[in-house]
ZAPA-619752 format. One record per residue (C-alpha): residue number from 1; residue in three letters; x, y, z. Coordinates in steps of 0.5 Angstrom, whole numbers, always signed. Each point is the difference from the previous one (the first is absolute). Last residue first. Layout:
<pts>
@seq->NUM | type->ALA | x->X | y->Y | z->Z $
...
</pts>
This chain:
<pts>
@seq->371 | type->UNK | x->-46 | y->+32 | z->-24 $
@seq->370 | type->UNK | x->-1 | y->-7 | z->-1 $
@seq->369 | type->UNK | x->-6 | y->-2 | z->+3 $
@seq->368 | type->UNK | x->-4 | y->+0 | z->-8 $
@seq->367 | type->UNK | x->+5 | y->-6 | z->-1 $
@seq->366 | type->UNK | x->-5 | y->-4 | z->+5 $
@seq->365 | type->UNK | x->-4 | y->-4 | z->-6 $
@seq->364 | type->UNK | x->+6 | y->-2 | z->-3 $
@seq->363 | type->UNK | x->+2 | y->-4 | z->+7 $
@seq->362 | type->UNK | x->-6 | y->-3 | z->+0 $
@seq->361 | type->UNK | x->+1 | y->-2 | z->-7 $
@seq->360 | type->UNK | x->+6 | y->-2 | z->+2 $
@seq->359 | type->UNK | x->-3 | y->-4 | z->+6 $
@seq->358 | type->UNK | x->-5 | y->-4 | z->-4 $
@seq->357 | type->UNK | x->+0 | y->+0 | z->-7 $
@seq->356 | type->UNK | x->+5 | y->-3 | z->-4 $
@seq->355 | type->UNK | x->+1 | y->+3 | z->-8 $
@seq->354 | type->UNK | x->-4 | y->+6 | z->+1 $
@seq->353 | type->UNK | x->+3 | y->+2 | z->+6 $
@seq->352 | type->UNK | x->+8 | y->-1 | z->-2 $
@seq->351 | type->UNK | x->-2 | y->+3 | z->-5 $
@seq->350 | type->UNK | x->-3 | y->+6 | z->+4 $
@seq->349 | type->UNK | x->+6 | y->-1 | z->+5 $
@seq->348 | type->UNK | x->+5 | y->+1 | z->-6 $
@seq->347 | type->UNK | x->-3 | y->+6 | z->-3 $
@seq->346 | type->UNK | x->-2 | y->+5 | z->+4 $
@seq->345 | type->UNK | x->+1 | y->-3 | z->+6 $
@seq->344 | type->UNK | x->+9 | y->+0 | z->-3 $
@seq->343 | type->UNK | x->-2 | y->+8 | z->-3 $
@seq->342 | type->UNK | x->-3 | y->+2 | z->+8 $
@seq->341 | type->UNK | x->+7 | y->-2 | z->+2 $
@seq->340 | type->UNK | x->+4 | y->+3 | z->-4 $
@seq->339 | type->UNK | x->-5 | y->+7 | z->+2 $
@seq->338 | type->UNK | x->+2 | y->-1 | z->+6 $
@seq->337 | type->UNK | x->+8 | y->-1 | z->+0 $
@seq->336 | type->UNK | x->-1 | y->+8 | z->-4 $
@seq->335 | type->UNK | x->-4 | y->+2 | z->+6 $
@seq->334 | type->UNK | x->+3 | y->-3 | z->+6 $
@seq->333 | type->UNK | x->+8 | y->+0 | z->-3 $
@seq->332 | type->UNK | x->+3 | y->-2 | z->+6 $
@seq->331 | type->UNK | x->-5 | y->-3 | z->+5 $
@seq->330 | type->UNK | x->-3 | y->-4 | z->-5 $
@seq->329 | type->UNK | x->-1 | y->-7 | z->+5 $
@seq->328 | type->UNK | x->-6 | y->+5 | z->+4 $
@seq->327 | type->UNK | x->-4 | y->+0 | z->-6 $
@seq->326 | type->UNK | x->-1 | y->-8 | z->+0 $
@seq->325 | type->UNK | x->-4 | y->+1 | z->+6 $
@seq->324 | type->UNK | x->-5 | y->+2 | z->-4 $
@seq->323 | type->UNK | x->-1 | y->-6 | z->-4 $
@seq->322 | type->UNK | x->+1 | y->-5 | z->+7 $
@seq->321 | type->UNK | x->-6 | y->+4 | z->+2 $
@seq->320 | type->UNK | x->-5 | y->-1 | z->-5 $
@seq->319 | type->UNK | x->+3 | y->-8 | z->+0 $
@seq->318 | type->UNK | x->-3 | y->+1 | z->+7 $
@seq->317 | type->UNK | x->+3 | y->-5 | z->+4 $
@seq->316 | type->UNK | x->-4 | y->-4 | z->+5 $
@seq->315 | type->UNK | x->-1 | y->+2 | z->+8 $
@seq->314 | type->UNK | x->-6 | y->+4 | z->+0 $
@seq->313 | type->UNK | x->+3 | y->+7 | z->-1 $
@seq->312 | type->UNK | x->+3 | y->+5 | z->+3 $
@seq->311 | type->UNK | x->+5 | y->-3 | z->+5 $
@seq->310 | type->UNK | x->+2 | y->-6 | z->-3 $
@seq->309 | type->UNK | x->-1 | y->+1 | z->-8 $
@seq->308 | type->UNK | x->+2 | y->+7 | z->+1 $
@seq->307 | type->UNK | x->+7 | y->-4 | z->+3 $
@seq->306 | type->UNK | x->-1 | y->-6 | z->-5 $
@seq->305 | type->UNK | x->+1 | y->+6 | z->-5 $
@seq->304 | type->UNK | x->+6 | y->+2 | z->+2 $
@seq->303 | type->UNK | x->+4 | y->-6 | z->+2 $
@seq->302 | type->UNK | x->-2 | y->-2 | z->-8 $
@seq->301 | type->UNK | x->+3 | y->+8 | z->-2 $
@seq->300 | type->UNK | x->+6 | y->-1 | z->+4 $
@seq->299 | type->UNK | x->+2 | y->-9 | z->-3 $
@seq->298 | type->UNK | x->-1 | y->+4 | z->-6 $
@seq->297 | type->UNK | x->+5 | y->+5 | z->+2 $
@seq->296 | type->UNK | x->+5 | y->-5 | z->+2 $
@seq->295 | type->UNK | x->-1 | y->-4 | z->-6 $
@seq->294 | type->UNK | x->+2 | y->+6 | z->-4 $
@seq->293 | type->UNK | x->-3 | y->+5 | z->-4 $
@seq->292 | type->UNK | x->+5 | y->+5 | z->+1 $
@seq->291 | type->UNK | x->-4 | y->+6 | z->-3 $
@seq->290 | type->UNK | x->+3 | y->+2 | z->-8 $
@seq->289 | type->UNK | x->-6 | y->-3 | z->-3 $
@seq->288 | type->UNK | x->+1 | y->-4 | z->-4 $
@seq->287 | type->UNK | x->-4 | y->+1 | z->-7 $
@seq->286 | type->UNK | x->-3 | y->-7 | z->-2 $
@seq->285 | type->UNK | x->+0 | y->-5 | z->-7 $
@seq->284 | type->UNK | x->-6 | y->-4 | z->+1 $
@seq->283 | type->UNK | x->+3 | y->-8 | z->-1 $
@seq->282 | type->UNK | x->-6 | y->-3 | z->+3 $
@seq->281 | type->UNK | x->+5 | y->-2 | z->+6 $
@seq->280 | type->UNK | x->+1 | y->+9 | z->+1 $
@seq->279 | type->UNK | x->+6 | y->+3 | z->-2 $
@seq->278 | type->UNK | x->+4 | y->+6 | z->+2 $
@seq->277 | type->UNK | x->+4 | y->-5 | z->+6 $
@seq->276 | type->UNK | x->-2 | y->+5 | z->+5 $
@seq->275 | type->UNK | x->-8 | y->+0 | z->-2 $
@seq->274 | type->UNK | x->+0 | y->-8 | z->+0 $
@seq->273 | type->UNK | x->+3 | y->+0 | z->+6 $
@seq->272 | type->UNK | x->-4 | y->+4 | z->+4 $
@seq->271 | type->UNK | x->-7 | y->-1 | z->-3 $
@seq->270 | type->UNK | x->+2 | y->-8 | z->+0 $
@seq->269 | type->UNK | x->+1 | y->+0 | z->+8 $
@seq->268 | type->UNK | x->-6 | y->+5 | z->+1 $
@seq->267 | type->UNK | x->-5 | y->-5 | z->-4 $
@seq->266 | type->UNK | x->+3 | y->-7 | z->+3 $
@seq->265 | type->UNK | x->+0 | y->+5 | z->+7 $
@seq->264 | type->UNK | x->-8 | y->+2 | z->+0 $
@seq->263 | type->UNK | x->-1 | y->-7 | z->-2 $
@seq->262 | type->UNK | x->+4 | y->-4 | z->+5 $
@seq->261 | type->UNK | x->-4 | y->+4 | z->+6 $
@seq->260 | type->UNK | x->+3 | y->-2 | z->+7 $
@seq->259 | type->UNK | x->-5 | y->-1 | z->+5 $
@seq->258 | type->UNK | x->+0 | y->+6 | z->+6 $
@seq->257 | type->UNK | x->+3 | y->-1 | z->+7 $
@seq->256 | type->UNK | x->+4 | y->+8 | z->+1 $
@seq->255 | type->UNK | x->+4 | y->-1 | z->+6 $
@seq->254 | type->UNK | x->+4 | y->+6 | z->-4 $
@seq->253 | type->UNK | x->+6 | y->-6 | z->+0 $
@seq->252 | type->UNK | x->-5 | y->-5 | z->-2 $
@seq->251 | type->UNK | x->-1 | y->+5 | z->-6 $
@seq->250 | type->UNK | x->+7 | y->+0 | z->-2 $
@seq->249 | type->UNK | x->+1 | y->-6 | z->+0 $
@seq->248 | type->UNK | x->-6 | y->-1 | z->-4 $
@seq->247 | type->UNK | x->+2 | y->+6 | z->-5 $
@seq->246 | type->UNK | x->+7 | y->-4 | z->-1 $
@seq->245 | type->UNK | x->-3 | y->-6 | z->-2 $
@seq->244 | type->UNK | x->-6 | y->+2 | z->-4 $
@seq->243 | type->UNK | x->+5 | y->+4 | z->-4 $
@seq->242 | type->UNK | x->+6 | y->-4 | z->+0 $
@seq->241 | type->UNK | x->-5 | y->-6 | z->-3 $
@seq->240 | type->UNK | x->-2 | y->+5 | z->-5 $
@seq->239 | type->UNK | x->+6 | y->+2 | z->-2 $
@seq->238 | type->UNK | x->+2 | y->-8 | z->-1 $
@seq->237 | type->UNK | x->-6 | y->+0 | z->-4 $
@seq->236 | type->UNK | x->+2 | y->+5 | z->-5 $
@seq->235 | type->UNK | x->+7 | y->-3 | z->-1 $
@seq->234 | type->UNK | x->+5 | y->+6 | z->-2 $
@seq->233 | type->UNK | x->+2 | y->+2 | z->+8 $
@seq->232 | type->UNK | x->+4 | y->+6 | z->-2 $
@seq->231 | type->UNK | x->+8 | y->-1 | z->+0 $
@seq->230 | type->UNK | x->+6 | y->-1 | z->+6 $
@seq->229 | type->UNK | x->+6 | y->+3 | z->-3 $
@seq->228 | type->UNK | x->+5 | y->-3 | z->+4 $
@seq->227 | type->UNK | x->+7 | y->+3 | z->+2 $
@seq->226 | type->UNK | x->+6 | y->-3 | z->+2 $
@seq->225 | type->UNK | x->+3 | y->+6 | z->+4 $
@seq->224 | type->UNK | x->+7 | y->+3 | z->+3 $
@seq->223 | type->UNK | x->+1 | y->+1 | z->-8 $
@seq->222 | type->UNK | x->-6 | y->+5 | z->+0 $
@seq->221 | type->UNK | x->+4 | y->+4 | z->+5 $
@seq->220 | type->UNK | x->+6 | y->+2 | z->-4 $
@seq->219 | type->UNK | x->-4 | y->+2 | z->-6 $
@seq->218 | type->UNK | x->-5 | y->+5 | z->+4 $
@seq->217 | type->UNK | x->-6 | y->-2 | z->+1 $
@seq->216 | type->UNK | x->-6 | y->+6 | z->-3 $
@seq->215 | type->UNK | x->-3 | y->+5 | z->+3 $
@seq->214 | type->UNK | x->-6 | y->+1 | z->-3 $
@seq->213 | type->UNK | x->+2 | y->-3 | z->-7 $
@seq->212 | type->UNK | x->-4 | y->-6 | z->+1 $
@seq->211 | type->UNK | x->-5 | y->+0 | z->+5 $
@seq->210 | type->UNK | x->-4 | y->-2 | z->-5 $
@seq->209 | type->UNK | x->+4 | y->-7 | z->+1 $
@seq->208 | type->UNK | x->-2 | y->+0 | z->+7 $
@seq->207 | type->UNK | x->+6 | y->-2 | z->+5 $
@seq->206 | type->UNK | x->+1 | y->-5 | z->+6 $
@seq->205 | type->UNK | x->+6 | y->-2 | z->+4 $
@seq->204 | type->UNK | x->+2 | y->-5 | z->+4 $
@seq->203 | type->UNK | x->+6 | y->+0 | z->+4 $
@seq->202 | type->UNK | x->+5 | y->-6 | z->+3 $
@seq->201 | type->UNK | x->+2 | y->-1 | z->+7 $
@seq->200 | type->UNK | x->-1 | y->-7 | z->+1 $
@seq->199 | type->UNK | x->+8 | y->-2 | z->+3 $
@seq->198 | type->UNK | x->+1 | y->+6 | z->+5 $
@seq->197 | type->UNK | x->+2 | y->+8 | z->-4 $
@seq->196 | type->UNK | x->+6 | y->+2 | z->+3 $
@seq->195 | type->UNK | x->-1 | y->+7 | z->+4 $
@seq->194 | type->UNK | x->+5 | y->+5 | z->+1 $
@seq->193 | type->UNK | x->+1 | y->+6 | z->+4 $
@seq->192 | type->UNK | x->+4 | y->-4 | z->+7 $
@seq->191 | type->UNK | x->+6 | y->+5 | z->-4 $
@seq->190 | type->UNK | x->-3 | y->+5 | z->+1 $
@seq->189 | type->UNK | x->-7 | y->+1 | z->+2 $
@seq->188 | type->UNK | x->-2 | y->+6 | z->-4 $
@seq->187 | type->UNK | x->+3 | y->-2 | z->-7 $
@seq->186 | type->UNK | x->-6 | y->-6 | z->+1 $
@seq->185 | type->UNK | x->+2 | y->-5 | z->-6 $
@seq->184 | type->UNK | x->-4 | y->-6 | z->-3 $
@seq->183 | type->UNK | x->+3 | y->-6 | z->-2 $
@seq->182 | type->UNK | x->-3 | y->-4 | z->-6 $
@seq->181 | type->UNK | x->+6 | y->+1 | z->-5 $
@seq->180 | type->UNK | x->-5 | y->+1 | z->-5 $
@seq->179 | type->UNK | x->-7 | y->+1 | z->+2 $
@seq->178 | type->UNK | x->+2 | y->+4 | z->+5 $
@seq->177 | type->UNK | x->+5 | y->+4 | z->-5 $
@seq->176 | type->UNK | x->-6 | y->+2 | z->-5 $
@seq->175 | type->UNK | x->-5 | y->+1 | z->+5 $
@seq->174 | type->UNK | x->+1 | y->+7 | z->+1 $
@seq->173 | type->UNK | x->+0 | y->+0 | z->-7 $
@seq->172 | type->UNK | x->-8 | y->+1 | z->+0 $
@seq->171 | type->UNK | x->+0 | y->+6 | z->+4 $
@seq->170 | type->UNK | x->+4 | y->+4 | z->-5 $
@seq->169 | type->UNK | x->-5 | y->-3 | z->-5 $
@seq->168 | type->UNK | x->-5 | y->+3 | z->+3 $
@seq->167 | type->UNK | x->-6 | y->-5 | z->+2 $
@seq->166 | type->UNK | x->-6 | y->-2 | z->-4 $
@seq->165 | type->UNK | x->+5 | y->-4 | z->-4 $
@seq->164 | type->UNK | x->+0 | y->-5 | z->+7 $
@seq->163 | type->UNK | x->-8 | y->-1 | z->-1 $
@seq->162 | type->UNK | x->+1 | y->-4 | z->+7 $
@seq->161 | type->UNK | x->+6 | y->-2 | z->+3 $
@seq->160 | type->UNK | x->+0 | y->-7 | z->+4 $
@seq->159 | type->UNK | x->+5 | y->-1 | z->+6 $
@seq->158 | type->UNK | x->+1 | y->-8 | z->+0 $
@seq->157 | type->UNK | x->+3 | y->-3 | z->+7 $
@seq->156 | type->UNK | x->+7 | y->+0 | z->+3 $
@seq->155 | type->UNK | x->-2 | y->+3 | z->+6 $
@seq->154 | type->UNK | x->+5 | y->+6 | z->+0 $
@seq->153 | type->UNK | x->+0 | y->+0 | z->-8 $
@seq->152 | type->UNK | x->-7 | y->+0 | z->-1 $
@seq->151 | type->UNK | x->-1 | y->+4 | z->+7 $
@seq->150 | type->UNK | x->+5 | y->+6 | z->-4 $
@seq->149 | type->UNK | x->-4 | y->-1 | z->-6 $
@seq->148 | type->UNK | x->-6 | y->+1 | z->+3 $
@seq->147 | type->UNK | x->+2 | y->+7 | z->+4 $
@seq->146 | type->UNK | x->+4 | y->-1 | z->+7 $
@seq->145 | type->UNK | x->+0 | y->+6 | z->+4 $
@seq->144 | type->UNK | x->+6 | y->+1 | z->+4 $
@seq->143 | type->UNK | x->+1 | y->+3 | z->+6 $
@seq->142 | type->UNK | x->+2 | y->-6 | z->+4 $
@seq->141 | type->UNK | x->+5 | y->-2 | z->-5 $
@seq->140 | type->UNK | x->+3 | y->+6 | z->+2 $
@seq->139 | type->UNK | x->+1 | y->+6 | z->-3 $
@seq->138 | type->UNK | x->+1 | y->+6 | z->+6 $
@seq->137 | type->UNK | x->-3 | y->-1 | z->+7 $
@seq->136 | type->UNK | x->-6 | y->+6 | z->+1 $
@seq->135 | type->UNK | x->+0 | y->+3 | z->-7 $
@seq->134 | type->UNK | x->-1 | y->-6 | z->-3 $
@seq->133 | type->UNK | x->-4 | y->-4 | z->+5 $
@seq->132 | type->UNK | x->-5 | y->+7 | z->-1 $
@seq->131 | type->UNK | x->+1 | y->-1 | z->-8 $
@seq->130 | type->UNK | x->-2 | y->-7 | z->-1 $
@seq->129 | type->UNK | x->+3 | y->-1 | z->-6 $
@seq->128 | type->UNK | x->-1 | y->-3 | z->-7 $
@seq->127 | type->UNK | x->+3 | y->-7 | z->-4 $
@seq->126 | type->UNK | x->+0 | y->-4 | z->-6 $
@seq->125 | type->UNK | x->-6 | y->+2 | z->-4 $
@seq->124 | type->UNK | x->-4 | y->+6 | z->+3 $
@seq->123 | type->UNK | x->+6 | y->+3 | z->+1 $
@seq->122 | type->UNK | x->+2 | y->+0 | z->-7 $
@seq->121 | type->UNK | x->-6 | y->+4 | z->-2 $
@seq->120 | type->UNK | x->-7 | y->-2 | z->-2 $
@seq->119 | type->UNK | x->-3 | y->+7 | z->-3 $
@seq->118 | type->UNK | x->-2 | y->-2 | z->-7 $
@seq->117 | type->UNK | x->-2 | y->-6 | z->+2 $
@seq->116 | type->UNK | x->+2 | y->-8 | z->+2 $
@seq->115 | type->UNK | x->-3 | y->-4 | z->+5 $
@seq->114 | type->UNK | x->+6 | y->-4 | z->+4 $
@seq->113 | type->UNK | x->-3 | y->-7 | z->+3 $
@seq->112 | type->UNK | x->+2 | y->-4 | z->+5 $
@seq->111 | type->UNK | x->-8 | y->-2 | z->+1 $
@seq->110 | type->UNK | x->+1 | y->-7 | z->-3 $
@seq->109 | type->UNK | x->+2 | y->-3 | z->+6 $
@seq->108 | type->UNK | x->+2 | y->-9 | z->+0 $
@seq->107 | type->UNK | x->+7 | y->+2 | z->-4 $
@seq->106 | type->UNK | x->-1 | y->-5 | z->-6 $
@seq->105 | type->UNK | x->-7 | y->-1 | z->+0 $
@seq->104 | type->UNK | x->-3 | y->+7 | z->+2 $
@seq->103 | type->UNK | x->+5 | y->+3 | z->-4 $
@seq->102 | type->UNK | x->-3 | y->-3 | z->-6 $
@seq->101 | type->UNK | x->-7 | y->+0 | z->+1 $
@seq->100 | type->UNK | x->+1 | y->+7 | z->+1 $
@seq->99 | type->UNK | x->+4 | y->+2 | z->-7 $
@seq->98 | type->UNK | x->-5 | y->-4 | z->-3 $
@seq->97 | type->UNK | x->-5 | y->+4 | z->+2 $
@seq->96 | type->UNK | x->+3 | y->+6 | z->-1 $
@seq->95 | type->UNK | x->+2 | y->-2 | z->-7 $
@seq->94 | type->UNK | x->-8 | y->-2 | z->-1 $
@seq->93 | type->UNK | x->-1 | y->+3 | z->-6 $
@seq->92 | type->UNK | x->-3 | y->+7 | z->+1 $
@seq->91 | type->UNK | x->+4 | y->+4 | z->-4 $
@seq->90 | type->UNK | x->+4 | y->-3 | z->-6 $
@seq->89 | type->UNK | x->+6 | y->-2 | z->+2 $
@seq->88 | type->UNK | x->+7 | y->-2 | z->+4 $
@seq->87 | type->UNK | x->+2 | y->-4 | z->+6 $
@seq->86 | type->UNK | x->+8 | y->+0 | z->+2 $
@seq->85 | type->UNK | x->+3 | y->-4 | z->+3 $
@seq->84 | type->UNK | x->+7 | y->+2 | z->+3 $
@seq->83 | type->UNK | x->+6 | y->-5 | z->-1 $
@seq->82 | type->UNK | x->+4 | y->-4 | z->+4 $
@seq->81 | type->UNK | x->-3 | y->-7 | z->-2 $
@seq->80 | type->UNK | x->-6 | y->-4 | z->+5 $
@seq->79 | type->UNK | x->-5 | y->+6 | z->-2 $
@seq->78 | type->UNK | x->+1 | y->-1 | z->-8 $
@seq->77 | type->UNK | x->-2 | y->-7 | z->+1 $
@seq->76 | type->UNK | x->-7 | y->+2 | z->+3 $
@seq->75 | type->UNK | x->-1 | y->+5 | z->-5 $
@seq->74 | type->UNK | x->+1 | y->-6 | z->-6 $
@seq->73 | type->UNK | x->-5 | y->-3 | z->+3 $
@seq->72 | type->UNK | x->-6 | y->+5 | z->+1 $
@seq->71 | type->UNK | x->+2 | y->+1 | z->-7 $
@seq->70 | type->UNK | x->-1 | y->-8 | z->-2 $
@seq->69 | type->UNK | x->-6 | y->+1 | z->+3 $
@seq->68 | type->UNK | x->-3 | y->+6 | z->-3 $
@seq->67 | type->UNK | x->-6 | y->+2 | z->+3 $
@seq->66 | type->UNK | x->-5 | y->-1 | z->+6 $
@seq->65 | type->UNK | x->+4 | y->+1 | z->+6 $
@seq->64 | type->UNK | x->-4 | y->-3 | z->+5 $
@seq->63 | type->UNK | x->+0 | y->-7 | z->-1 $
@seq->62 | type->UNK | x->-3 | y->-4 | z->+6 $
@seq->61 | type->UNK | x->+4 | y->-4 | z->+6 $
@seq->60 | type->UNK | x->-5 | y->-4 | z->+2 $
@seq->59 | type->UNK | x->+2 | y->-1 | z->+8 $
@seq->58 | type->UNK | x->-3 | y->-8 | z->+2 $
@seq->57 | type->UNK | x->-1 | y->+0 | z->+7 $
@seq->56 | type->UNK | x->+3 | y->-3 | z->+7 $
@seq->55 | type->UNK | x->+6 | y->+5 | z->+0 $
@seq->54 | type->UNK | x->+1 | y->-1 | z->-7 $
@seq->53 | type->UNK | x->-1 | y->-4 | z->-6 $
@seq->52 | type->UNK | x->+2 | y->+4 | z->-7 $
@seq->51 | type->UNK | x->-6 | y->+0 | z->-5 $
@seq->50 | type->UNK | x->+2 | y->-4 | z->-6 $
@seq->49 | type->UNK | x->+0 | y->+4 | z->-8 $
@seq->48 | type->UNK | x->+5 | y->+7 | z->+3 $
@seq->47 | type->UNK | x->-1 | y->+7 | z->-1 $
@seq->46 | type->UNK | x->+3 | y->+6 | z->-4 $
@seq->45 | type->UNK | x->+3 | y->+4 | z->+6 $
@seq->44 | type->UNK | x->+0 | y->-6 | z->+5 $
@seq->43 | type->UNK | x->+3 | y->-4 | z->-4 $
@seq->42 | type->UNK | x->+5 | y->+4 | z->-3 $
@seq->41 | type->UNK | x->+3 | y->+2 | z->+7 $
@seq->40 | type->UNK | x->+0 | y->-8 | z->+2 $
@seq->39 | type->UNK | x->+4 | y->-2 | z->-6 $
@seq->38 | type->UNK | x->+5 | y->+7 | z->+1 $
@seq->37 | type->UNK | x->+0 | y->-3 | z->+7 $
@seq->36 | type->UNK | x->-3 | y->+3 | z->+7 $
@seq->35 | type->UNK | x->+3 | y->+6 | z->+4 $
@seq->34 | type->UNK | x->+5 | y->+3 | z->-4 $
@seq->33 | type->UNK | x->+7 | y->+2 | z->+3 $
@seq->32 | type->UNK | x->+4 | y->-4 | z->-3 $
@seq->31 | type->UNK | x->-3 | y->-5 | z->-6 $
@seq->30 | type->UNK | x->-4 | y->-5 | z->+2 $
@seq->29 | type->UNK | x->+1 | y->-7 | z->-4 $
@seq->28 | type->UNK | x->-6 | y->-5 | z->+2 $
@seq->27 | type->UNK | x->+1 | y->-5 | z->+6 $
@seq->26 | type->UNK | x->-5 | y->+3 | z->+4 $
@seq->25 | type->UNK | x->-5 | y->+4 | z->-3 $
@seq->24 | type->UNK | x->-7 | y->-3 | z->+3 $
@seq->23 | type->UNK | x->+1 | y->+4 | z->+6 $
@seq->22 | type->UNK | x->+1 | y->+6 | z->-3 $
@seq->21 | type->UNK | x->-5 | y->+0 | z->-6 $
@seq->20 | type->UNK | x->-5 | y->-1 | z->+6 $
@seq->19 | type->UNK | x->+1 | y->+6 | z->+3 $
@seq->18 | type->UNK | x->+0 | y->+3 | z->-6 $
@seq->17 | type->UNK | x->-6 | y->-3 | z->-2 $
@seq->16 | type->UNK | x->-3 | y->+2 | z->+8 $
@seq->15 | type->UNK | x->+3 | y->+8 | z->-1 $
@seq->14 | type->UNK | x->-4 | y->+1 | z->-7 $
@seq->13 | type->UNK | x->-4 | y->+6 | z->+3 $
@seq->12 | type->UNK | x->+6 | y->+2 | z->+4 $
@seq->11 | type->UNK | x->+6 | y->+0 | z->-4 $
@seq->10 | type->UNK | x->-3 | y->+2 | z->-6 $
@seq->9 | type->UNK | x->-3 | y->+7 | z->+3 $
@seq->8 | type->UNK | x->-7 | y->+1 | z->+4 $
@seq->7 | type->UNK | x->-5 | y->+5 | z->-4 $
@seq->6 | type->UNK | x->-4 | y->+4 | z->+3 $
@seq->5 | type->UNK | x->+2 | y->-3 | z->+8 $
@seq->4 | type->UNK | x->-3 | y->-2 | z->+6 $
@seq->3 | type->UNK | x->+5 | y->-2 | z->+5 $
@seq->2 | type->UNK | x->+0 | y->-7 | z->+2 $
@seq->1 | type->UNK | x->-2 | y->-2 | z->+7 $
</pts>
């Protein structure tokens, strides 16, 4: 019996596709070390047109990152090099994701993973020790404590850091010589104190541009990696098919059966994008908010609101409280950021009210639940 879990990783929730991936990848140029080919990786991340036969069944193998595919690609090829990847951009824009499905392809685990913050320390990225066996024998491998970097390169699988410029700077360009001679030197065991990485060690890095400035990479370290900016979703429709996709995944995962609602997300899809792109479809000329409105919050405010929908309504979406939960999106400059928003009801959503009818005219109706 599988263990119930919140959100299961890549490698478990697609484990049928990836297995059948592999049966169907003979023949096909597989880089050292890397469970299915650069072919096979694409497929599985952006999806294929014909179902694949195994095991007596058809495995449709569907797209899972929806964005830009020759980016996908280009990542896929860096990996096969000797350099890093590193992933960059706004807040909430599928890096992580991407980073996931990645590594859930190339090595088969996905949960190698460094999360970056102001107190991550050397130790908790190549190796620590267990103290008693150390005080009790000396080093030893045995009183070793590896930390991803150093499984990455013991197993010879992907190590992921997140948000790597959340990290000291000291701390980062303690990758700069893993990255380039791949070996890793443990001074306390001697001469046995070297690691070589095996044949599909590689890193994946991920990196806010609002974080720019924190604790910036130093040069030496960026010409480890191939960076690739991952941008916004600029298709409204293709937001709102991330939503509904997103937030019934995520309901499925809360045992929560309830209808997806199109409306209620084509509305939250074009507030999002409209207000972090300044301008609205009728031409409306908007202030930013300097909240991140990404799709990842957008995906947080629909999930939200289905959940009060579930549990304290009558199973549909309210788009009263789909207003309201707007709120919650504006976490850095509430009061500033609410204002911008109740200027975007004011004038785009009334228009837009005016002009359509229906839904917007709904929506213009709940702008009185924005406090």
């Amino acid at each position: 019996m599988e263990q119930a879990m919140i959100r299961p990783q890549a490698e478990t929730r697609y484990r049928k596709e990836l297995e059948a991936l592999a049966a169907a990848d003979e023949g096909n140029r597989k880089p050292q070390g890397w469970k299915l080919s650069p072919k096979a990786v694409r497929d599985f991340i952006l999806g294929r047109k014909k179902p694949l036969k195994y095991e007596g069944r058809e495995i449709t193998i569907g797209k899972k990152y929806l964005g830009n595919d020759a980016l996908v690609e280009r990542c896929i090829i860096t990996l096969t090099g000797s350099r890093g990847l590193m992933l960059v951009g706004e807040p909430g824009t599928a890096k992580t994701l991407l980073s996931e499905l990645l590594t859930a392809a190339i090595s088969g685990v996905s949960t190698n993973t460094i999360q970056g913050t102001a107190g991550t320390t050397e130790d908790m990225i190549k190796y620590g020790w267990n103290y008693a066996l150390l005080l009790a024998q000396g080093p030893s491998r045995q009183a070793l404590v590896p930390a991803p970097l150093y499984v990455g390169m013991e197993r010879g699988i992907l190590t992921r850091f997140e948000e790597i410029t959340r990290t000291p700077a000291e701390i980062q360009d303690s990758l700069i010589s893993v990255m380039s001679d791949k070996v890793l030197s443990v001074p306390e065991l001697g001469e046995e104190g070297f690691l070589f990485a095996k044949p599909g060690f590689n890193v994946i890095g991920t990196a806010n541009t609002r974080d720019r400035g924190v604790n910036e990479m130093s040069s030496a370290l960026k010409r480890r990696f191939n960076f690739e900016t991952v941008r916004p979703v600029k298709d409204v429709r293709l937001e709102k098919e991330i939503i509904l996709r997103e937030a019934s995944a995520m309901a499925k995962n809360a045992g929560v059966d309830m209808p997806p609602d199109t409306g209620a997300a084509e509305l939250l899809a074009s507030t999002f994008h409209e207000l972090r792109e300044g301008v609205s479809s009728m031409g409306h000329r908007i202030e930013k908010p300097s909240a991140v409105m990404s799709t990842a919050e957008a995906v947080s405010v629909y999930y939200q609101t289905m959940m009060g929908a579930y549990y304290y309504g009558e199973g549909t979406i309210s788009i009263r409280s789909l207003a309201a939960n707007l709120t919650g999106a504006l976490g850095q400059e509430p009061g500033e950021d609410l204002e911008k928003v109740r200027g975007y009801f004011s004038t785009v959503v009334r228009d837009k009210a005016e002009k359509e009818g229906g839904l917007w005219k709904e929506y213009y109706q709940a702008r009185t639940a924005l406090k």
